[in-house]
C-alpha positions as CSV (number, residue, x, y, z in Angstrom):
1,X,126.0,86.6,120.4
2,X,122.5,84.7,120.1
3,X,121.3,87.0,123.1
4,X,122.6,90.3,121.8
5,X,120.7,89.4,118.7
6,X,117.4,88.6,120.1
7,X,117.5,92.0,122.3
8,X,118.9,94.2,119.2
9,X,116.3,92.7,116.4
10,X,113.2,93.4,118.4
11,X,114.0,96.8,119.6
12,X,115.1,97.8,116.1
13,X,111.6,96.1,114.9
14,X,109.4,97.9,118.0
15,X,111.1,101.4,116.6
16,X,110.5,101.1,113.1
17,X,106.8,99.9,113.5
18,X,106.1,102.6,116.3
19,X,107.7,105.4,113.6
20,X,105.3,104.1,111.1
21,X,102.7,103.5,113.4
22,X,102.7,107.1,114.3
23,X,102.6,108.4,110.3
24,X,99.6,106.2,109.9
25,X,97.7,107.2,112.8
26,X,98.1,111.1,112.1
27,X,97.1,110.5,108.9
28,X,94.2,107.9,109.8
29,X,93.2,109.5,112.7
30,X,90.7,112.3,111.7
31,X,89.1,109.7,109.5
32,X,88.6,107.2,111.8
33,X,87.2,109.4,114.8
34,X,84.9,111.0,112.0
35,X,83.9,107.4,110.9
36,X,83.3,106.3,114.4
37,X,81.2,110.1,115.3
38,X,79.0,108.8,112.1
39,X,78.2,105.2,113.1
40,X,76.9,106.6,116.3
């Protein structure tokens, strides 16, 4: 049961942080290359 849990959670934890992850970055991600073009 303990094992099942330990393998479930983080999976469960890796997927929801990867789906956010993802939204952030596509909305981030012009920003941030634009930021990094102006700092030279």
């Amino acid at each position: 049961m303990s094992s099942l849990l330990f393998i479930t959670i983080p999976s469960v934890f890796v997927g929801s942080a990867r789906a956010i992850g993802y939204s952030i970055f596509k909305f981030v991600g012009p920003f941030y290359i634009v930021g990094l073009l102006c700092a030279g």
